[in-house]
C-alpha positions as CSV (number, residue, x, y, z in Angstrom):
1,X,17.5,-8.4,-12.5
2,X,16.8,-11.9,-13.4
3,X,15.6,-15.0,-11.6
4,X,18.9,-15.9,-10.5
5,X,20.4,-12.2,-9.7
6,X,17.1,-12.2,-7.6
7,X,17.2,-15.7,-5.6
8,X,21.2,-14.9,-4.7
9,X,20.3,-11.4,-3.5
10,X,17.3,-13.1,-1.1
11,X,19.0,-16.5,0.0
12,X,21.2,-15.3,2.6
13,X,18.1,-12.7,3.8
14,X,16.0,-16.1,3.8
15,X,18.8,-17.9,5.7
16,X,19.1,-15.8,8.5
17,X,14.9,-15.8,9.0
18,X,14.7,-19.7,8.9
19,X,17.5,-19.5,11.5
20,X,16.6,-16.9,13.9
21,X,13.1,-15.8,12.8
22,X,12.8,-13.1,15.7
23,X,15.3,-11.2,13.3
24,X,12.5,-11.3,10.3
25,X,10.4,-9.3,12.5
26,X,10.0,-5.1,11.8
27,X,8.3,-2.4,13.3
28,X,6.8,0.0,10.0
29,X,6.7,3.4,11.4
30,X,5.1,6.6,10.3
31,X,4.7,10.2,11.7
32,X,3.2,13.5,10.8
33,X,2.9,17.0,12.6
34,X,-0.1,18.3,12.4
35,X,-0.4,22.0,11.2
36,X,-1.8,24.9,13.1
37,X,-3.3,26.7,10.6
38,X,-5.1,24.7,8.4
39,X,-6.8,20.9,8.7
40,X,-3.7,19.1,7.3
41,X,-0.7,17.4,8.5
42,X,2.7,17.2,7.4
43,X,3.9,14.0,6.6
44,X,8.1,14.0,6.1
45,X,9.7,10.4,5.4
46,X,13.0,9.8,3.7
47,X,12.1,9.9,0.1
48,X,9.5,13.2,0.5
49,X,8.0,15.3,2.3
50,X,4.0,16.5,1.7
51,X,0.8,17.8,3.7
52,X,-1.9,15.5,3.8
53,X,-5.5,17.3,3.7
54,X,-9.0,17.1,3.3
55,X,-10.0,15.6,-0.4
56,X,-12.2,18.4,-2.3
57,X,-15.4,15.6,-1.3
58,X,-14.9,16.8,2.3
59,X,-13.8,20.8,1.7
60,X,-10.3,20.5,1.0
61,X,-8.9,22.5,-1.8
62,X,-7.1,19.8,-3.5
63,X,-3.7,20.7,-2.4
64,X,-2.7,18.8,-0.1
65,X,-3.0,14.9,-0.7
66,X,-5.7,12.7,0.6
67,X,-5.0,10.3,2.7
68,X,-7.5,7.4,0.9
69,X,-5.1,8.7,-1.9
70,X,-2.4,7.6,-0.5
71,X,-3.9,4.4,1.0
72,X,-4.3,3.4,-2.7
73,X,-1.2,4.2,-3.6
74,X,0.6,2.2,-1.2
75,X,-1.5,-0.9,-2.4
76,X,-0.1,0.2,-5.5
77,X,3.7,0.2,-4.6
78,X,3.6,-3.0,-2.9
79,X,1.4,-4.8,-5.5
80,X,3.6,-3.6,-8.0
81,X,7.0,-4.5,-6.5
82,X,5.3,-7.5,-5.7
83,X,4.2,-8.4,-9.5
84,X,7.6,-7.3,-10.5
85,X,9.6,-9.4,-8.0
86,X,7.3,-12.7,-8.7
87,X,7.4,-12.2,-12.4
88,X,11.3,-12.3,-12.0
89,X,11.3,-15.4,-9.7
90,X,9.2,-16.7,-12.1
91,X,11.2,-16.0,-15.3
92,X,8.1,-14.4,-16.6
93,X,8.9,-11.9,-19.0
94,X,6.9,-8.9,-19.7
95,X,7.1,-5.7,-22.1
96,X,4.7,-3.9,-19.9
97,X,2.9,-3.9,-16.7
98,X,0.6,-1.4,-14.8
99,X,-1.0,-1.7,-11.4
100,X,-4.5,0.2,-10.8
101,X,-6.1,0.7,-8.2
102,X,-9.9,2.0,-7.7
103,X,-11.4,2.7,-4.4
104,X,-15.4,3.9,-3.5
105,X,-15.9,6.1,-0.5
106,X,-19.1,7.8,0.4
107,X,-17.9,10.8,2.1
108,X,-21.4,11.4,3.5
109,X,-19.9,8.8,6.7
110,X,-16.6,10.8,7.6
111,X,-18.8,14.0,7.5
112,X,-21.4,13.2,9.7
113,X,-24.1,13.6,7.2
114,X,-25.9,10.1,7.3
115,X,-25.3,7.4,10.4
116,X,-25.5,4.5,8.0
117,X,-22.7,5.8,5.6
118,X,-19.8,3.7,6.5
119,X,-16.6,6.1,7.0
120,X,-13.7,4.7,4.3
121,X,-13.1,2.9,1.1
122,X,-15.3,0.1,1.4
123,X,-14.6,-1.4,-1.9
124,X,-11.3,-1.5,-3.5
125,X,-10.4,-3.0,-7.1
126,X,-7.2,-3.4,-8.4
127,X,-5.8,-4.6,-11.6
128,X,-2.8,-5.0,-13.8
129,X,-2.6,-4.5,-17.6
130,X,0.1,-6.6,-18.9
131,X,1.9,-6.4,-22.3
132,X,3.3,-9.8,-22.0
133,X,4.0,-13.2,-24.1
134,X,3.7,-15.9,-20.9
135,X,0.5,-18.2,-20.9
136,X,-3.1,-17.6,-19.3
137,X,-1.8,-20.1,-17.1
138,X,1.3,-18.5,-16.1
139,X,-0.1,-15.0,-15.9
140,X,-3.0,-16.3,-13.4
141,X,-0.4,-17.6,-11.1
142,X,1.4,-14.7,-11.3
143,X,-1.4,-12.0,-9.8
144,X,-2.3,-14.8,-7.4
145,X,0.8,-15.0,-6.3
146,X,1.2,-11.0,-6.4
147,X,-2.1,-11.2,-4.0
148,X,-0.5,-13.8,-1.8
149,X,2.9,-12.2,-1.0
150,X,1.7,-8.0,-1.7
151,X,2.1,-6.5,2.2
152,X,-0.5,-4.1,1.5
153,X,-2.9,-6.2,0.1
154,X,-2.5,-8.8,2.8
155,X,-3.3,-6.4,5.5
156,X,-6.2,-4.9,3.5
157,X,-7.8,-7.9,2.8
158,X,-7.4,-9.3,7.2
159,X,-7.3,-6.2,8.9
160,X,-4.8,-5.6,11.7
161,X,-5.7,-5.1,15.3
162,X,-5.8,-1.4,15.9
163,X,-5.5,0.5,18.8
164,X,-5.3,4.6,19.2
165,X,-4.3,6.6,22.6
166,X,-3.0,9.7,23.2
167,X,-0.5,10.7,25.3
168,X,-0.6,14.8,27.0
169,X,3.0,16.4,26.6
170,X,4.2,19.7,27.9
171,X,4.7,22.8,25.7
């Protein structure tokens, strides 16, 4: 797809927001059911369908994926969708690209083992190497750009207001 492909596929999308921008509103959802006999849960949207587990760190086995694993890569889907769309927008060619993403964790918080651990990834670093003939210049605008406009990044960066309940159903 090139710039042009890309700004006629996103114009009328665009349109329709500046116009009514109630419609540009969307609720994300996610579910899982947990699993009886083991501390996992399955997790079934409409590309796969996979457990979620404890990492090895915490006493999982390693086969079921972890969830700070998957908190990465969704920072890395987005980001990279995100460099890719800007790049086109741009007309920035490349012959390369790849996102990566590193997160530290001391799992010494989520088990209970020391009060001042904090329980998460409290530092995440992500980069892109790029195979690509645009300018410093160019690239640099690019990745902030990628930052600006990346979902996941965004919502890392300013966390959202959370909120957890639950709610007793019948068997």
């Amino acid at each position: 797809m090139n710039a042009d492909e890309l700004r006629q596929l996103q114009a009328p999308i665009k349109a329709r927001y500046k116009d009514d921008p109630a419609s540009a509103r969307h609720t994300f959802h996610a579910s899982g059911e947990l699993l009886p006999d083991r501390p996992s849960c399955r997790i079934e949207t409409r590309f796969a369908r996979f457990d979620a587990g404890l990492h090895p760190a915490a006493g999982g086995d390693g086969t079921d994926a972890c969830s700070g694993d998957l908190l990465l890569e969704s920072l890395v889907a987005c980001a990279g969708v995100t460099f890719n769309v800007v790049a086109t927008a741009m007309a920035i060619p490349f012959r390369s690209a790849r996102v990566i993403v590193e997160g530290e964790g001391d799992f010494r918080g989520t088990l209970g083992v020391a009060k001042d651990a904090p329980v998460g990834i409290t530092d995440i670093r992500m980069r892109f190497e790029v195979d690509s003939p645009a300018s410093d210049d160019q690239l640099a605008t690019l990745l902030r750009l990628t930052e600006r406009y990346c979902v996941i990044f965004q919502t890392l960066r300013t966390p959202p207001q959370m909120a957890a309940s639950l709610t007793r159903v019948a068997a």
